[in-house]
Every structure is written in structure tokens, then in C-alpha cells.
N, C-alpha and C positions, 0 to 999 in steps of 0.2 A: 504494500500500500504506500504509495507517493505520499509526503509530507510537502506543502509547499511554506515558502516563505516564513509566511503570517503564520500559517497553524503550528511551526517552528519557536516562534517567537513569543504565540500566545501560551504555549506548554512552560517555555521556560519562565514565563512572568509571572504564569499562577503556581508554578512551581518556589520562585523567589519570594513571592506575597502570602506565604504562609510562614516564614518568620521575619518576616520585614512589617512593624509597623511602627507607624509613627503617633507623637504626643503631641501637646502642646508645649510642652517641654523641650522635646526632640522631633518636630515636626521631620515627615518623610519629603525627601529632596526631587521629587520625579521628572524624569529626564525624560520627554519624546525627540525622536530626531527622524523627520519630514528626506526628499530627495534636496529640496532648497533650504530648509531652516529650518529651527532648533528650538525648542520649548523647556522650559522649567518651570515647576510647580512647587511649592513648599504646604504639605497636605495635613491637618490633622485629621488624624484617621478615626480617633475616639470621638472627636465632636462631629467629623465627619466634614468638612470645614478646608477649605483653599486659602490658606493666609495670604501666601505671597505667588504672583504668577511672573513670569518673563519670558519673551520668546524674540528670536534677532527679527521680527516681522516690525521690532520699535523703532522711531523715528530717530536716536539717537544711534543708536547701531545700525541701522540702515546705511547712516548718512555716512559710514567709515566705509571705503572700499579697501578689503582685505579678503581674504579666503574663508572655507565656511570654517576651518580650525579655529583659524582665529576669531573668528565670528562668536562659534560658541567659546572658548574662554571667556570674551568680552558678555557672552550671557553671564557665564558663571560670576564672573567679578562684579554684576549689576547686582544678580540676587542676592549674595552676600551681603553686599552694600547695603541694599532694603532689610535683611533679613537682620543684621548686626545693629539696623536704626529701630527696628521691633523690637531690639531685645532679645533675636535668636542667637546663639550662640552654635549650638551641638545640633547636626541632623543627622537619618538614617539616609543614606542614599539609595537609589532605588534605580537601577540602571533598565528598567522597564522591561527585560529581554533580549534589550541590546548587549555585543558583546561589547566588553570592557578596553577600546582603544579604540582612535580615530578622535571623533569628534566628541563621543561621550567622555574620555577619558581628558581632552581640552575641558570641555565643561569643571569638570570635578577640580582639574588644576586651579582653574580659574576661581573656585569656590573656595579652594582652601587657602589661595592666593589671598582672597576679599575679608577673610577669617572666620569661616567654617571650618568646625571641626568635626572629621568623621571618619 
């Protein structure tokens, strides 16, 4: 039986999402990544709640022409930004079923870069 893509990706996310959650304390960090651009979320999962969103579709990150790498770092060092003026400190990350390099792994730099720790 063919597996494609998606049905790949959604195995390993609910596979990840059963000990990945997040608090208000430690809000989870969710990372989608599009063929053009990059998304993050900071989720409480007990209240059920979106604290913080960011995706390079923003007008400040748009306006830099650079690569999508650099692109999503410049997410990660926004949400942090936002996230460290809330009062976040510590998230779980949550690399959605993507594998852990390329763009996703810019992001997370980028995070821990803005001062998230995780």
C-alpha cells in the first residue's frame, strides 16, 4: 500500500502530538512550512488558545528580499520577540511532521536566537 506525502507526515504528527503539549507556561511553538512560506504559532493546548501567530506572508518580512532560510529565521526571531514581550520564556517545539532541517531547523535557530528556550 503507497503512502503518499501528506498521509506520511500526518502519521508522524499525531504520532509526535501525543507527548508534545503545551501550557500557558510553556506554550507549544508550531511550525507549518507552505512550498513559499513559513508559519508559526505559539498554542496553549490546555486552554486551547493561539497566543502568538507569525508567518513571512508579514509586511515586515516580506519587505527583506532574502531566501526562504533566511526568511524563516527572520520568523523565528519575530516570534520570540513577541513571545519574550508576553512574558514567554520556555516553549515545546513542535516541528509539525516536518523533518528537522532546512527551513524548520532556520526557524528554531532563529527562536532560540530571539531567546527561547527549548
Amino acid at each position: 500500500m503507497a503512502v503518499n506525502k501528506q498521509q506520511r507526515r500526518e502519521k508522524i504528527k499525531l504520532k509526535l502530538r501525543k507527548t508534545i503539549k503545551g501550557s500557558a507556561s510553556a506554550p507549544r511553538l508550531s511550525v507549518y512550512r507552505s512550498n513559499s512560506e513559513i508559519y508559526a504559532q505559539l498554542i496553549d493546548d490546555k486552554g486551547g488558545k493561539t497566543l502568538l501567530a507569525v508567518g513571512s506572508v508579514e509586511k515586515t518580512i516580506q519587505s527583506v528580499k532574502v531566501n526562504k532560510s533566511e526568511k524563516a529565521k527572520l520568523v523565528g526571531k519575530m516570534i520570540a520577540e513577541k513571545a519574550v514581550a508576553n512574558g514567554i520564556t520556555s516553549v515545546v517545539f513542535d516541528r509539525n511532521g516536518f523533518l528537522y532541517h532546512g527551513r524548520i531547523k532556520s526557524l528554531a535557530e532563529g527562536a532560540r536566537e530571539g531567546g527561547l528556550k527549548f
